[in-house]
PDBQT receptor file of N, H, CA, C and O in Angstrom, charges set to zero:
ATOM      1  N   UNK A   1     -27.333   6.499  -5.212  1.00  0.00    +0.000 N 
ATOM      2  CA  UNK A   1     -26.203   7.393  -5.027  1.00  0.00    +0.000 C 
ATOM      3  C   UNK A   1     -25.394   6.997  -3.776  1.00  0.00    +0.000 C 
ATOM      4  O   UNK A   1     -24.212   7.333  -3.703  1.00  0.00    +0.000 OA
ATOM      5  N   UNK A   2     -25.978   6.301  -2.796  1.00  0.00    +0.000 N 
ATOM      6  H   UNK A   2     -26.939   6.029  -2.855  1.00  0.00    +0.000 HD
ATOM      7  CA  UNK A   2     -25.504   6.120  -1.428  1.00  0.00    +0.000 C 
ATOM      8  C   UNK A   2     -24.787   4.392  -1.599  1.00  0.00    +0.000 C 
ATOM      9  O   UNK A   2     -24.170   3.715  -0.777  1.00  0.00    +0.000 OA
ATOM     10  N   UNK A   3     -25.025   4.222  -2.431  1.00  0.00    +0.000 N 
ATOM     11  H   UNK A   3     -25.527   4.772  -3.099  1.00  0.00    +0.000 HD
ATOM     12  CA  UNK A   3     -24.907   3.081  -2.636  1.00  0.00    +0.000 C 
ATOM     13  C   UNK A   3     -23.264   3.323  -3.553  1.00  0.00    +0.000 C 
ATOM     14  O   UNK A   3     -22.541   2.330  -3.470  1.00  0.00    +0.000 OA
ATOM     15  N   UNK A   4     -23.075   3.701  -3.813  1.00  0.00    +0.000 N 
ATOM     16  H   UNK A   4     -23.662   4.508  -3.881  1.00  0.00    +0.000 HD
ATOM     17  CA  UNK A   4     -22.338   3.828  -5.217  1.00  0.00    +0.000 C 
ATOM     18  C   UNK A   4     -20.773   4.670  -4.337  1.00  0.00    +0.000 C 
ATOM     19  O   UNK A   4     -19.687   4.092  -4.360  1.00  0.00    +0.000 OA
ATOM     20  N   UNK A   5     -20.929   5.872  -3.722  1.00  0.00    +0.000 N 
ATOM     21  H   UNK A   5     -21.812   6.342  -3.702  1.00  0.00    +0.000 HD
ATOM     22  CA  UNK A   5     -20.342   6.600  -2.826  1.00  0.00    +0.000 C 
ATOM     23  C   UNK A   5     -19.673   5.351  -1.411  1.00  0.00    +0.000 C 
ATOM     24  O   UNK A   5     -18.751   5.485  -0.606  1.00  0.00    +0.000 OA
ATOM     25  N   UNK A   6     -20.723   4.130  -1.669  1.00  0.00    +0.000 N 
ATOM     26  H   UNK A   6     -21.472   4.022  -2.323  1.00  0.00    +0.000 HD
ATOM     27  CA  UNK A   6     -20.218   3.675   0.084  1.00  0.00    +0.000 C 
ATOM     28  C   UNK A   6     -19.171   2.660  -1.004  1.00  0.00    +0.000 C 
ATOM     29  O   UNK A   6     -18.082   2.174  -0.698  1.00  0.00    +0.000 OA
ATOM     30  N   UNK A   7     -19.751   2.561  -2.067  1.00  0.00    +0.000 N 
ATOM     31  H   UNK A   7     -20.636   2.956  -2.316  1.00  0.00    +0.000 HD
ATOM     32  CA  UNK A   7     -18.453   1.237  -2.736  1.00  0.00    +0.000 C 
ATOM     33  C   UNK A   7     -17.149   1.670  -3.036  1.00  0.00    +0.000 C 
ATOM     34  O   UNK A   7     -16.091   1.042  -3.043  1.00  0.00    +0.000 OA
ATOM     35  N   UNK A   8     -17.440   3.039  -3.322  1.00  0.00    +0.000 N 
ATOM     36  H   UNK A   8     -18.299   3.550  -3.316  1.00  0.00    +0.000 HD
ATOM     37  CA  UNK A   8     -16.061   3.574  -4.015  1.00  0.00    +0.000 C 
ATOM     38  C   UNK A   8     -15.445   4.125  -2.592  1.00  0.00    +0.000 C 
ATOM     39  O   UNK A   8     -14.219   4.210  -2.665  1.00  0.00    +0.000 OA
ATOM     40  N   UNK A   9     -16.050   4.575  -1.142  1.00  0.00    +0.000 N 
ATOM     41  H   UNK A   9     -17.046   4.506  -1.082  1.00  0.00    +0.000 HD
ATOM     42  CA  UNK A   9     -15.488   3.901   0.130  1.00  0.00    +0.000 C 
ATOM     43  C   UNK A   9     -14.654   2.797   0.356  1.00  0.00    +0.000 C 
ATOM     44  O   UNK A   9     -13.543   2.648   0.865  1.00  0.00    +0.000 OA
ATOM     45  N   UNK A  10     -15.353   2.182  -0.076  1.00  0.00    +0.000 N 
ATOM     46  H   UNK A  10     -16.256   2.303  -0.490  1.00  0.00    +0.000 HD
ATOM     47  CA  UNK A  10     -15.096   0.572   0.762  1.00  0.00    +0.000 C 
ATOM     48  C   UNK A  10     -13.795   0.310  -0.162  1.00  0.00    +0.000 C 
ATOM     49  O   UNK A  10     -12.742  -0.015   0.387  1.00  0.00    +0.000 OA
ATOM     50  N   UNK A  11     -13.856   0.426  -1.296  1.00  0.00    +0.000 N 
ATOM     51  H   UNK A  11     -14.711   0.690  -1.742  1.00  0.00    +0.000 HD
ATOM     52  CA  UNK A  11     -13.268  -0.022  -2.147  1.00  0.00    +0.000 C 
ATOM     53  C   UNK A  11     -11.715   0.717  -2.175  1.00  0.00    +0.000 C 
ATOM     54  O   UNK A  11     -10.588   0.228  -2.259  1.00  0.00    +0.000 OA
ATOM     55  N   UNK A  12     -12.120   1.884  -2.082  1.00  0.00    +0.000 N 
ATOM     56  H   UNK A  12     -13.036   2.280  -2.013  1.00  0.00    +0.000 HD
ATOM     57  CA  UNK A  12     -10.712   2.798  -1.589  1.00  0.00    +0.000 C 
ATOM     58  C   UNK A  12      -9.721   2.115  -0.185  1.00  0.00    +0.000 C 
ATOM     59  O   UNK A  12      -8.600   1.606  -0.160  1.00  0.00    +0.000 OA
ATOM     60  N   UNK A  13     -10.816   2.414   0.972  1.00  0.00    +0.000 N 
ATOM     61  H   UNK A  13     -11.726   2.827   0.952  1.00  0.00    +0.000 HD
ATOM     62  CA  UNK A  13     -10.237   1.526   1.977  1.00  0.00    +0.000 C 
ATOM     63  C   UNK A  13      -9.624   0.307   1.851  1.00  0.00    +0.000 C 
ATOM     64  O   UNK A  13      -8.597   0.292   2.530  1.00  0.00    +0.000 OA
ATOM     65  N   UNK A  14      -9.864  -0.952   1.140  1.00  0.00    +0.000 N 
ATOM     66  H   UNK A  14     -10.699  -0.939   0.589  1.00  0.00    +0.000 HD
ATOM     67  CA  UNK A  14      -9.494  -1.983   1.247  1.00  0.00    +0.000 C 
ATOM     68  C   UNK A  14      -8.062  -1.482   0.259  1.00  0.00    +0.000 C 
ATOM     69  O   UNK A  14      -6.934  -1.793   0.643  1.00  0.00    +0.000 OA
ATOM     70  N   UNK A  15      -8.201  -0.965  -0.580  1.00  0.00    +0.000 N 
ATOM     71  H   UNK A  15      -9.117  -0.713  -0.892  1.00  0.00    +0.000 HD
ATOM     72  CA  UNK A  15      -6.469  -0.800  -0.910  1.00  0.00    +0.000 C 
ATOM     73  C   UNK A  15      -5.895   0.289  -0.667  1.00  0.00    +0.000 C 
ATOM     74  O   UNK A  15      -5.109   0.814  -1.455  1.00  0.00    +0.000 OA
ATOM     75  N   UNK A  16      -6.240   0.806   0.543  1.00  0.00    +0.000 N 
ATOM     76  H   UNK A  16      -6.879   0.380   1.183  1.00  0.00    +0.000 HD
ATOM     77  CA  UNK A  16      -5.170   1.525   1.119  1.00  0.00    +0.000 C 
ATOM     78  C   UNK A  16      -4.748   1.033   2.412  1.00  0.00    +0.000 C 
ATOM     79  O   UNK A  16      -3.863   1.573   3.076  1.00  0.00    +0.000 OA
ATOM     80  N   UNK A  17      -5.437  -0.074   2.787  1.00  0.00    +0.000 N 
ATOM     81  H   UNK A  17      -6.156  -0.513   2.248  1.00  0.00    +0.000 HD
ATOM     82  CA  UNK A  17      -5.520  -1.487   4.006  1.00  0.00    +0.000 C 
ATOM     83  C   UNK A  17      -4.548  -1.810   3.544  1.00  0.00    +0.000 C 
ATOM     84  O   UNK A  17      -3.533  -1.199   3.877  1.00  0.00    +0.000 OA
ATOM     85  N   UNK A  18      -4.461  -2.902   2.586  1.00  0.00    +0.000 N 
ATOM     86  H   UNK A  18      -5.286  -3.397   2.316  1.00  0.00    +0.000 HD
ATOM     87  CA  UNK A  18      -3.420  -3.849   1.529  1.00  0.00    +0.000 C 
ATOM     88  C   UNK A  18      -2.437  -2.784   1.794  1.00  0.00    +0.000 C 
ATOM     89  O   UNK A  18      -1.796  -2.763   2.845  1.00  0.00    +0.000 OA
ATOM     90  N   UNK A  19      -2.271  -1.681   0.640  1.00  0.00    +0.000 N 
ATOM     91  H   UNK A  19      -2.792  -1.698  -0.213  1.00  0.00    +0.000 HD
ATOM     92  CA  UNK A  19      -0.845  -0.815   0.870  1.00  0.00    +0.000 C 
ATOM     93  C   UNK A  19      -0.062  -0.405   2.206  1.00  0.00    +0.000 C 
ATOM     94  O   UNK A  19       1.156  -0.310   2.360  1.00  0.00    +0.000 OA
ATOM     95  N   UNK A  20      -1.017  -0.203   3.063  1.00  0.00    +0.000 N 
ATOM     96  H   UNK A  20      -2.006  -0.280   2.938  1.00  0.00    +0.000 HD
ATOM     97  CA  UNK A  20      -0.441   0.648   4.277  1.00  0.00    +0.000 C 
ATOM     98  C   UNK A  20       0.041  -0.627   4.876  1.00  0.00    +0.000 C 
ATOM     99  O   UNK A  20       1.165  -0.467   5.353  1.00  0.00    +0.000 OA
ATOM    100  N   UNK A  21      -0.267  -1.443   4.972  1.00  0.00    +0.000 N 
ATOM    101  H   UNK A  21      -1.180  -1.573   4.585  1.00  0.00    +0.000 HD
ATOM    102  CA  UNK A  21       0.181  -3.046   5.903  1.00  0.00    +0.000 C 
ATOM    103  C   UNK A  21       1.185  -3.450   4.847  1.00  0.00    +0.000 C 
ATOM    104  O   UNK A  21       2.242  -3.597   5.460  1.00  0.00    +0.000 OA
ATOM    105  N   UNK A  22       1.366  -3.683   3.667  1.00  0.00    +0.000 N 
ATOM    106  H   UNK A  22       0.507  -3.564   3.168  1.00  0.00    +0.000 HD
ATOM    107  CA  UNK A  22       2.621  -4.269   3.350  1.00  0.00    +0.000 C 
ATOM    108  C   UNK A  22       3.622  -2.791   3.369  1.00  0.00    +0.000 C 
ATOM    109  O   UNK A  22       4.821  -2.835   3.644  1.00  0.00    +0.000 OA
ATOM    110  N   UNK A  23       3.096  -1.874   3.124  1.00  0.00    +0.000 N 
ATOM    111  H   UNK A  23       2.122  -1.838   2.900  1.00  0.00    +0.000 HD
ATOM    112  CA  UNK A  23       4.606  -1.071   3.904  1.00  0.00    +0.000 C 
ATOM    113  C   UNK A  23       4.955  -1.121   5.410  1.00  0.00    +0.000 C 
ATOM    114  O   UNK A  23       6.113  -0.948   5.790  1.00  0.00    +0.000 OA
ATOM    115  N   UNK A  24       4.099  -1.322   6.122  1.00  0.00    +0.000 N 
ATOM    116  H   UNK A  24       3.158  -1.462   5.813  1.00  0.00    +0.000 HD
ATOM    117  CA  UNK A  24       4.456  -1.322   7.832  1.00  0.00    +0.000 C 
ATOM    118  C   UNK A  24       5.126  -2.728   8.204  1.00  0.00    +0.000 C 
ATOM    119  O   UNK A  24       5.944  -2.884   9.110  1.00  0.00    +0.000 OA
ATOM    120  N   UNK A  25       4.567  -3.870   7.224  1.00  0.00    +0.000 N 
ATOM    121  H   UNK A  25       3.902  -3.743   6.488  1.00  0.00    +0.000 HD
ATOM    122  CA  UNK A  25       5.855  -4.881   7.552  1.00  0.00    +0.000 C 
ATOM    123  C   UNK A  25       7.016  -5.019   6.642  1.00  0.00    +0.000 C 
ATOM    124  O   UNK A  25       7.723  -6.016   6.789  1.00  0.00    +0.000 OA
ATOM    125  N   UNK A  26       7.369  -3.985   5.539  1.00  0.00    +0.000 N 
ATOM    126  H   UNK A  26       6.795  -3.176   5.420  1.00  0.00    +0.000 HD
ATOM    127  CA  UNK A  26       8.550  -3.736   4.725  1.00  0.00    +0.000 C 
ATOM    128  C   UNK A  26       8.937  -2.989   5.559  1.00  0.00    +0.000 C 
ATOM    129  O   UNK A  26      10.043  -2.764   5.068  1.00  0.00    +0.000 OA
ATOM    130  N   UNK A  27       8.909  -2.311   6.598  1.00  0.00    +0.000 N 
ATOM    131  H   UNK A  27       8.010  -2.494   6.996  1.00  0.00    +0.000 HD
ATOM    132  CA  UNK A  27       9.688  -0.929   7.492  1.00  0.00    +0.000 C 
ATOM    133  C   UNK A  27       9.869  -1.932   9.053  1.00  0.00    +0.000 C 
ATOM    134  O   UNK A  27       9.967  -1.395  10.156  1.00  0.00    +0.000 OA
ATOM    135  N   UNK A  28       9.880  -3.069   8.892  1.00  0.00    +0.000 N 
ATOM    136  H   UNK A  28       9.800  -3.505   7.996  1.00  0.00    +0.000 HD
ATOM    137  CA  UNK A  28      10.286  -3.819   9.720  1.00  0.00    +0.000 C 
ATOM    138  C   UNK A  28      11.659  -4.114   9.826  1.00  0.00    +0.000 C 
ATOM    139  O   UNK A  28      12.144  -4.600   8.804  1.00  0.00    +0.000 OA
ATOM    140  N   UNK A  29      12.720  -3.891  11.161  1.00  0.00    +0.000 N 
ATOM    141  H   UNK A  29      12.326  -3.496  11.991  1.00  0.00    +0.000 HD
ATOM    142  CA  UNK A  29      14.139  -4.290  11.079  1.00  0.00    +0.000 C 
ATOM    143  C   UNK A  29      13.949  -5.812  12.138  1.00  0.00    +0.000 C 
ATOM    144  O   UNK A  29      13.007  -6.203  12.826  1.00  0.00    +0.000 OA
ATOM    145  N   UNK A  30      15.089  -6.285  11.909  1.00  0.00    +0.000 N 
ATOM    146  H   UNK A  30      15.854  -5.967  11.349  1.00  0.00    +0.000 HD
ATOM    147  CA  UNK A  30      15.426  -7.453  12.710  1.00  0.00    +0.000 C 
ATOM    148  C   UNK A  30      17.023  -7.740  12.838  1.00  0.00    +0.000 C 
ATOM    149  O   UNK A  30      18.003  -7.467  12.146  1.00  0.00    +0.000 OA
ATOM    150  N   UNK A  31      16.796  -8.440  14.090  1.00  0.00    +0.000 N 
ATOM    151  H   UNK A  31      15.999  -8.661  14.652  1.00  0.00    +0.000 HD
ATOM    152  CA  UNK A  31      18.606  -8.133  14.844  1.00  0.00    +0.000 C 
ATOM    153  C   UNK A  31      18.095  -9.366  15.842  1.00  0.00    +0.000 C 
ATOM    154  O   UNK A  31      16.982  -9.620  16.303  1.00  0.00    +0.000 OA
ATOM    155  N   UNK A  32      19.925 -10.292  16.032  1.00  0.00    +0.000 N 
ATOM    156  H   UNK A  32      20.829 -10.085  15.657  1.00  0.00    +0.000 HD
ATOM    157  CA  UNK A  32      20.153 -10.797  16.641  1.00  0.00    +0.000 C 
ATOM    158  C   UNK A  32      20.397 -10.797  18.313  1.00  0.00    +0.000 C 
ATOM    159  O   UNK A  32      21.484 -10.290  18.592  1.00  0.00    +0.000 OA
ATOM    160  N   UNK A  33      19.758 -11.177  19.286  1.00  0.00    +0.000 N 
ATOM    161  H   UNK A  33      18.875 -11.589  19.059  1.00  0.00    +0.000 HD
ATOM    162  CA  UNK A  33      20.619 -11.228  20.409  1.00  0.00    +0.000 C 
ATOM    163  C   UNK A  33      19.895 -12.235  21.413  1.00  0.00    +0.000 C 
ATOM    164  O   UNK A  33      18.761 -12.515  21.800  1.00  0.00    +0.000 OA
ATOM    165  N   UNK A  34      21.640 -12.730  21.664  1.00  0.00    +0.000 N 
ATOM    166  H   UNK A  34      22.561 -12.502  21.350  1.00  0.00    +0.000 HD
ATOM    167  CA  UNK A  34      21.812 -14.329  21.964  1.00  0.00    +0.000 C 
ATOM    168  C   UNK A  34      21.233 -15.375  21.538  1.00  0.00    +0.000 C 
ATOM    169  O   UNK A  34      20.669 -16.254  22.190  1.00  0.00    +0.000 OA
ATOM    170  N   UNK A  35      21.414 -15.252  20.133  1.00  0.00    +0.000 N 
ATOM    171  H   UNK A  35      21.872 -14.538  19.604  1.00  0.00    +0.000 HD
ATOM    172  CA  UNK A  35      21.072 -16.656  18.979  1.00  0.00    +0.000 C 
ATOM    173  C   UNK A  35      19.658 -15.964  18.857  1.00  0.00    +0.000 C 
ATOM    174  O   UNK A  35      19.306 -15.997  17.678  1.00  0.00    +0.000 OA
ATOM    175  N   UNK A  36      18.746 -15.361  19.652  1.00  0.00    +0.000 N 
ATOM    176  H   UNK A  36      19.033 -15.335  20.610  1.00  0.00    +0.000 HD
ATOM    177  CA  UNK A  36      17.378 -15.274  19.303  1.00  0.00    +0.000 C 
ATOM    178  C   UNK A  36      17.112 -14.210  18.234  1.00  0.00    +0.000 C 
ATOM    179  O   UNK A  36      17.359 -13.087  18.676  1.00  0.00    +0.000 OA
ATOM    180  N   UNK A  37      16.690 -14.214  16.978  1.00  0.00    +0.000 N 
ATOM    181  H   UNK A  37      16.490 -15.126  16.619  1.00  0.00    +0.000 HD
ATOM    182  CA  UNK A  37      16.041 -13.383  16.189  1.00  0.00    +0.000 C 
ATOM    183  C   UNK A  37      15.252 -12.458  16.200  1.00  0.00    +0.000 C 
ATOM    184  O   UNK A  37      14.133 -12.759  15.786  1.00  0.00    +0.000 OA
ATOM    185  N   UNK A  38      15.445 -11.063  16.628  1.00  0.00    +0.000 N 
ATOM    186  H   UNK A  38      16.355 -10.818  16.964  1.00  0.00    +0.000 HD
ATOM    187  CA  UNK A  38      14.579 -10.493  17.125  1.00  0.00    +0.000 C 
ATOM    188  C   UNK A  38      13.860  -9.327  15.894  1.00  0.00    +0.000 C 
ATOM    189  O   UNK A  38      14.737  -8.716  15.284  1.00  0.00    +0.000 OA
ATOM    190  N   UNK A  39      12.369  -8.959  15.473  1.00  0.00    +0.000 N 
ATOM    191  H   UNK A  39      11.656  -9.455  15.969  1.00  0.00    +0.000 HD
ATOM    192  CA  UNK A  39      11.613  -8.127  14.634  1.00  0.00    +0.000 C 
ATOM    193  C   UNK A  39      10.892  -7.188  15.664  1.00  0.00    +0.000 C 
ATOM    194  O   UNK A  39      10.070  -7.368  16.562  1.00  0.00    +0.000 OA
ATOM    195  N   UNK A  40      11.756  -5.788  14.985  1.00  0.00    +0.000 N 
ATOM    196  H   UNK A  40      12.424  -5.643  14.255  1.00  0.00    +0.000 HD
ATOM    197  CA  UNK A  40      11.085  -4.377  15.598  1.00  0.00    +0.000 C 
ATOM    198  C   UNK A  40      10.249  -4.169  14.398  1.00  0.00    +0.000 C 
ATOM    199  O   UNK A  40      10.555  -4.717  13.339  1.00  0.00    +0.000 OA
ATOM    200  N   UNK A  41       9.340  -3.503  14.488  1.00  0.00    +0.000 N 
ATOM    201  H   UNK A  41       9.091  -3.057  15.348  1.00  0.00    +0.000 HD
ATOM    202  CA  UNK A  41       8.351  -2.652  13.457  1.00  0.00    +0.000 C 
ATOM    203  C   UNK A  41       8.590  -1.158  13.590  1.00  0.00    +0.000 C 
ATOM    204  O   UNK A  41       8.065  -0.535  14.512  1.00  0.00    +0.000 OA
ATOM    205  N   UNK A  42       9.301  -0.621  12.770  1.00  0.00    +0.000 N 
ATOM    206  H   UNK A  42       9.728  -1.128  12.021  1.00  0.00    +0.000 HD
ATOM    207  CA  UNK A  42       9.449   0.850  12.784  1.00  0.00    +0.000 C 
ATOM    208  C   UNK A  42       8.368   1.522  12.026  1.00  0.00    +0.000 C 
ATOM    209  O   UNK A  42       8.325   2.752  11.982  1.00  0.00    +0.000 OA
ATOM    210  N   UNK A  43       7.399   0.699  11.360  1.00  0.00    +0.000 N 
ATOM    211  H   UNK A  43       7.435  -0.300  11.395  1.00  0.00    +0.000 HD
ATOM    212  CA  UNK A  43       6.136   1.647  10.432  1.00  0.00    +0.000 C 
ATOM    213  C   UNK A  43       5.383   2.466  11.463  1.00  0.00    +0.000 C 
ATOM    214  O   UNK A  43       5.638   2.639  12.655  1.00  0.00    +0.000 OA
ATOM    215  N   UNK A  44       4.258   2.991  10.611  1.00  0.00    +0.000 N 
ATOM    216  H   UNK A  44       4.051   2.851   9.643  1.00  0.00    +0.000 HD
ATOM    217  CA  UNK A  44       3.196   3.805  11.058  1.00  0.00    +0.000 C 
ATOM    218  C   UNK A  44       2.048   3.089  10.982  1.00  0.00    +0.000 C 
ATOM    219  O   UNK A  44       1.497   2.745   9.937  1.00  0.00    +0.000 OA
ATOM    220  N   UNK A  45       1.581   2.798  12.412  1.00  0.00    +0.000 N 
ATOM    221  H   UNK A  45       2.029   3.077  13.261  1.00  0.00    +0.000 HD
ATOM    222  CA  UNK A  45       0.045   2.025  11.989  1.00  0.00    +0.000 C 
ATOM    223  C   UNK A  45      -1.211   2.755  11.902  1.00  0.00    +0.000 C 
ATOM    224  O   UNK A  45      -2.378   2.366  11.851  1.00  0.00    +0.000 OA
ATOM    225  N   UNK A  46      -0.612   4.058  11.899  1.00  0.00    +0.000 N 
ATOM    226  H   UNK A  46       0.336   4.374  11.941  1.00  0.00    +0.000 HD
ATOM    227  CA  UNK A  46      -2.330   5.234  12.198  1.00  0.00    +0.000 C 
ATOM    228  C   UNK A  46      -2.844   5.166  10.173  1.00  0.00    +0.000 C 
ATOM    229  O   UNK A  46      -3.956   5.386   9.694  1.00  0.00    +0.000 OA
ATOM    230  N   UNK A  47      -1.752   4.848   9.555  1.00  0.00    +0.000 N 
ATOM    231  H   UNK A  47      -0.848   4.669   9.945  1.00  0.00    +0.000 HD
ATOM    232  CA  UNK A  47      -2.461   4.619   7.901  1.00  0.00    +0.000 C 
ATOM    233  C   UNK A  47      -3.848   3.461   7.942  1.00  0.00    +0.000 C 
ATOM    234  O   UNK A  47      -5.035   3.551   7.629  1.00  0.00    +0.000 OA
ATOM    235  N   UNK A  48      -3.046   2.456   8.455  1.00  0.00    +0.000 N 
ATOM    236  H   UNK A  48      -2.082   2.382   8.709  1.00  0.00    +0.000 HD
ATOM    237  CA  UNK A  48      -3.787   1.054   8.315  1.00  0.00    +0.000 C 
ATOM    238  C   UNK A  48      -5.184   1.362   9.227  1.00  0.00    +0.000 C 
ATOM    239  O   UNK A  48      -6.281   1.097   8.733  1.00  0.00    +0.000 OA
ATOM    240  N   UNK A  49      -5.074   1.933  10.580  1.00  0.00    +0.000 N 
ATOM    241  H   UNK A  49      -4.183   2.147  10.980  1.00  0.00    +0.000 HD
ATOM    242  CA  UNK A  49      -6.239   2.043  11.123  1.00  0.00    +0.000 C 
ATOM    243  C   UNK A  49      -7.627   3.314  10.354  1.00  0.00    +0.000 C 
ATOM    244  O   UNK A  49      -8.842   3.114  10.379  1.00  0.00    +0.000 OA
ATOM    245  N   UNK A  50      -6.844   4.664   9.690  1.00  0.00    +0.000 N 
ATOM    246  H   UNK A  50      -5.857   4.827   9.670  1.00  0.00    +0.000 HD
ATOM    247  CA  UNK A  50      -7.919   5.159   8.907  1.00  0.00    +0.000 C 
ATOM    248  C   UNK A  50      -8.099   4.465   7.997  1.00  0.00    +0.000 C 
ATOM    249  O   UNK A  50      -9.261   4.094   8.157  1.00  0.00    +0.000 OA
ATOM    250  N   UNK A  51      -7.836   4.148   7.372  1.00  0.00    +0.000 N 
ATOM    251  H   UNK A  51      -6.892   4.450   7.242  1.00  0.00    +0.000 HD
ATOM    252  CA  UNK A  51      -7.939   2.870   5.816  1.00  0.00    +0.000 C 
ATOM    253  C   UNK A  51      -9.311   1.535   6.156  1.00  0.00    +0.000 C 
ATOM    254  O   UNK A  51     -10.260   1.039   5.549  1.00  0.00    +0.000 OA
ATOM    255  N   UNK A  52      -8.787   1.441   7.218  1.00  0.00    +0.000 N 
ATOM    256  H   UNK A  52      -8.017   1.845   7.712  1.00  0.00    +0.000 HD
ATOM    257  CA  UNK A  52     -10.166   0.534   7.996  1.00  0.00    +0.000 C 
ATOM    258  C   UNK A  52     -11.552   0.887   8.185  1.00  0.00    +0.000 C 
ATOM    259  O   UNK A  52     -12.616   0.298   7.990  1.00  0.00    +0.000 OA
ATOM    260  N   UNK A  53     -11.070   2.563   8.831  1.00  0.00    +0.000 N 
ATOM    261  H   UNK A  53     -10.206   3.042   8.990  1.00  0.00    +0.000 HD
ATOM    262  CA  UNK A  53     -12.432   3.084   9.495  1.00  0.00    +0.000 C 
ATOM    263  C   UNK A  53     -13.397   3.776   8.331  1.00  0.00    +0.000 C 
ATOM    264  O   UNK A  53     -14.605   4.013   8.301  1.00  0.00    +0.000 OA
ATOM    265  N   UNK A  54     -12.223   4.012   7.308  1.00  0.00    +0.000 N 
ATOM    266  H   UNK A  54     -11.242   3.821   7.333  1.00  0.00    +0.000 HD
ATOM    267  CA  UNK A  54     -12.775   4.556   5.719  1.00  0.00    +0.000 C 
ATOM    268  C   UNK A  54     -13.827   2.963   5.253  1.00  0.00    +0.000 C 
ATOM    269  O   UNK A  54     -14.999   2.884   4.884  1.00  0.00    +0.000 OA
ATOM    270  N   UNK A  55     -12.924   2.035   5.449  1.00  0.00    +0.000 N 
ATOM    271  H   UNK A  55     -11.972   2.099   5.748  1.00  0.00    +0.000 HD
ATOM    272  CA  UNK A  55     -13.192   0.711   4.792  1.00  0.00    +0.000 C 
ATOM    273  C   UNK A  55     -15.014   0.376   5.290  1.00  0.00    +0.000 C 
ATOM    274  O   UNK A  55     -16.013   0.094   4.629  1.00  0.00    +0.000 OA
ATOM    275  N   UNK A  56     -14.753   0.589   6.808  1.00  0.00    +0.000 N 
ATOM    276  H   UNK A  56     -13.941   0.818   7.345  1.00  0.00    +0.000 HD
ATOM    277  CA  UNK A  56     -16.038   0.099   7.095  1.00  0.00    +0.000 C 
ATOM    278  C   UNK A  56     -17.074   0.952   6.823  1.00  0.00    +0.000 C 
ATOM    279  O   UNK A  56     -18.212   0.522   6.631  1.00  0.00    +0.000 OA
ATOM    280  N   UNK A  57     -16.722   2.444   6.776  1.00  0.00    +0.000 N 
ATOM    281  H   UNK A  57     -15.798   2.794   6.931  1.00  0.00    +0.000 HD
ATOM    282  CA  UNK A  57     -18.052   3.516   6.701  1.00  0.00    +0.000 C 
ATOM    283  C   UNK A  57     -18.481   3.284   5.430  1.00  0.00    +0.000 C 
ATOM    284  O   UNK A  57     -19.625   3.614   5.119  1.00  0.00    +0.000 OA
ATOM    285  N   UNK A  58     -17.456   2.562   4.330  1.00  0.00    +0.000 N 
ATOM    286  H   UNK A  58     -16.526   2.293   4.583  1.00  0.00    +0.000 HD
ATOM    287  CA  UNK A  58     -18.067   2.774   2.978  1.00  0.00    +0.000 C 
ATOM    288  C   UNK A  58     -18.852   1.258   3.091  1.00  0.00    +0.000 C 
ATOM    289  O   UNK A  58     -19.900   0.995   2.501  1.00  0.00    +0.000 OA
ATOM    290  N   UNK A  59     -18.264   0.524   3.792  1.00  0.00    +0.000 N 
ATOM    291  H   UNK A  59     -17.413   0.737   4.271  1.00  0.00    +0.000 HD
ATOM    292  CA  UNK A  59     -19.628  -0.946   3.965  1.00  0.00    +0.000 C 
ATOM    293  C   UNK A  59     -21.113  -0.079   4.456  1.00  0.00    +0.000 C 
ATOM    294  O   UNK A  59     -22.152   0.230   3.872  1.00  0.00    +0.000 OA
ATOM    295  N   UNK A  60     -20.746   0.050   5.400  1.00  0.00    +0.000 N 
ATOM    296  H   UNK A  60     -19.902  -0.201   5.874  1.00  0.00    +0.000 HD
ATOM    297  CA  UNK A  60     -22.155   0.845   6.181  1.00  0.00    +0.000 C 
ATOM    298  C   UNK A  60     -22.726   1.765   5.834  1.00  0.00    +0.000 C 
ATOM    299  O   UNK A  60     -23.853   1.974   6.282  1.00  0.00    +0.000 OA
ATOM    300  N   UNK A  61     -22.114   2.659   4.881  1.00  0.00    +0.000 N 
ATOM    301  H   UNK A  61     -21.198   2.489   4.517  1.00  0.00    +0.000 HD
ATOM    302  CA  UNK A  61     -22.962   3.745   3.842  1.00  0.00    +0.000 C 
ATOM    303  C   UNK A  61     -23.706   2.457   2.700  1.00  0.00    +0.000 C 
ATOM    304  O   UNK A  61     -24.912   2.483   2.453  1.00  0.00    +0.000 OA
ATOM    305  N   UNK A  62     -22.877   1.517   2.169  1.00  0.00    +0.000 N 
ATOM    306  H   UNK A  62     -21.898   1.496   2.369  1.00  0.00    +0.000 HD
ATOM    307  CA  UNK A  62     -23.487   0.856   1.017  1.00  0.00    +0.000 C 
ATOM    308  C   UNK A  62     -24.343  -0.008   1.266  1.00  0.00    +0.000 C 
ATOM    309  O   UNK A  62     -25.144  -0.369   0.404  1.00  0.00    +0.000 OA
ATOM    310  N   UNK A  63     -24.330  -0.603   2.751  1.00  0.00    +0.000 N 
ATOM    311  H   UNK A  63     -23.680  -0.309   3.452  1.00  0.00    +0.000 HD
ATOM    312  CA  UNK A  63     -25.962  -1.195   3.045  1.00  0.00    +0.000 C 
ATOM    313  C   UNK A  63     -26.826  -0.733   3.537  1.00  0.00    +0.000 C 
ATOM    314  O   UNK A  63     -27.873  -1.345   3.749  1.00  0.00    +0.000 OA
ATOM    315  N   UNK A  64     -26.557   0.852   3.951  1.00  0.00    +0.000 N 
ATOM    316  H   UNK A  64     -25.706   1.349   3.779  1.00  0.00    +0.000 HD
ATOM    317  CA  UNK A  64     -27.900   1.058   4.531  1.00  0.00    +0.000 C 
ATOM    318  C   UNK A  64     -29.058   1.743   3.679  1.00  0.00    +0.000 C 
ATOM    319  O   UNK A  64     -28.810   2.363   2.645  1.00  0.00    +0.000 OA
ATOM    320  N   UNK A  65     -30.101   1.614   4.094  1.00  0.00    +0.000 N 
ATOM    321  H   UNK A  65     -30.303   1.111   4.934  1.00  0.00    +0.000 HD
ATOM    322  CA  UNK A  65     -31.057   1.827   3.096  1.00  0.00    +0.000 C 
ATOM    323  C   UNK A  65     -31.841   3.761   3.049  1.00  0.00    +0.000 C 
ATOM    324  O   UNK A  65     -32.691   4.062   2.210  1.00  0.00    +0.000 OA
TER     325      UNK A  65
């Protein structure tokens, strides 16, 4: 059961990792000044960091014994 609960963890996390990171660099602007190319990040990175901490508890629920 602990096993099964930490995959469907882990497994959740890793694509809400994937999703939350390609929206935080789609919510990226960029602007010129003086010839140099400059990239602001206007996203939210508090998605990507629970998505992680989900990611790893469901590793660490699914190996432990």
């Amino acid at each position: 059961m602990k096993k099964t609960i930490g995959n469907i963890l882990g497994a959740g996390g890793l694509i809400g990792l994937i999703y939350f990171t390609y929206v935080y660099f789609q919510n990226s602007d960029s602007f010129e000044v003086l010839g140099a190319d400059v990239a602001v990040s206007t996203g939210d990175y508090v998605p990507i960091l629970i998505s992680a901490v989900v990611m790893l508890a469901g590793i660490v629920i699914a190996r432990s014994k």
